[in-house]
N, C-alpha and C positions, 0 to 999 in steps of 0.2 A: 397837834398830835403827832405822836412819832409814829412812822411807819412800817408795820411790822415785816422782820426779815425774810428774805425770798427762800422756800427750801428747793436749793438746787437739785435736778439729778440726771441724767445721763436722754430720758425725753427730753426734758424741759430744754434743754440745749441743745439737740436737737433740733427744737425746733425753729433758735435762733438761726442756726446754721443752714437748713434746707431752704430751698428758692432764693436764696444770696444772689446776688447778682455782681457783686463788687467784691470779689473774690480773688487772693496770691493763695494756690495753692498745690503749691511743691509736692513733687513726690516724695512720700517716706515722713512726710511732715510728723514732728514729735511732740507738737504745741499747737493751739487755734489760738489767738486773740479776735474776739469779737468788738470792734467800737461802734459805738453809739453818738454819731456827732452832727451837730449845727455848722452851718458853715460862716455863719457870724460869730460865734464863738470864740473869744482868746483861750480860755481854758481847754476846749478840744482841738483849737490849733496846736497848744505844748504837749498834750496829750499825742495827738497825732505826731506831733515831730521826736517824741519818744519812741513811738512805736516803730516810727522808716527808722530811728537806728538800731533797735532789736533786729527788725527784718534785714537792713544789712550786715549785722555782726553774724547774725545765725539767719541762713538761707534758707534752714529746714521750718522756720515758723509759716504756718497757715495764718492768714491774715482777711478779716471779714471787716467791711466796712457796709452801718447800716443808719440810711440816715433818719437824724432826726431833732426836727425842726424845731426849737422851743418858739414858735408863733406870738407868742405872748409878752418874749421880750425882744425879736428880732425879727422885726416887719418882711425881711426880705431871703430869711432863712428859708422859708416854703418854696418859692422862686428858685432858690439856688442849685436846690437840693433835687425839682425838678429839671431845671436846666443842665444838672451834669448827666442826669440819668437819658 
């Protein structure tokens, strides 16, 4: 089954963003990226090394990093993801 689409709004992000703990956040910042990643992951490693070079071309990007473990297919994503924190 397809999963139906999320209706974004100005709470709901919100509340991705409050209690962050892994947080670049520039004064004057005119953007947030929020990512959501595994640290097994190759897919959120290219993901992530897209985003450090957004953040280094434009310094004004806020940048949220929130982890998350897909357990299911990376035995030691949990671990990791506690060990950086």
């Amino acid at each position: 089954a397809t999963p139906k689409p999320v209706a974004w709004n100005e709470a709901r992000f919100q509340k991705l963003v409050d209690g962050a703990r892994n947080v670049k956040d520039p004064p004057g910042a005119t953007m947030t990226i929020v990512e959501f990643a595994d640290f097994e992951c190759p897919n959120c490693r290219v993901a992530y090394s897209a985003f450090l070079k957004t953040l280094k071309e434009d310094p004004t990007v806020k940048f949220i990093f929130r982890h998350y473990p897909l357990r299911s297919i990376h035995e030691n994503a949990e671990a990791a993801a506690i060990a950086m924190e």
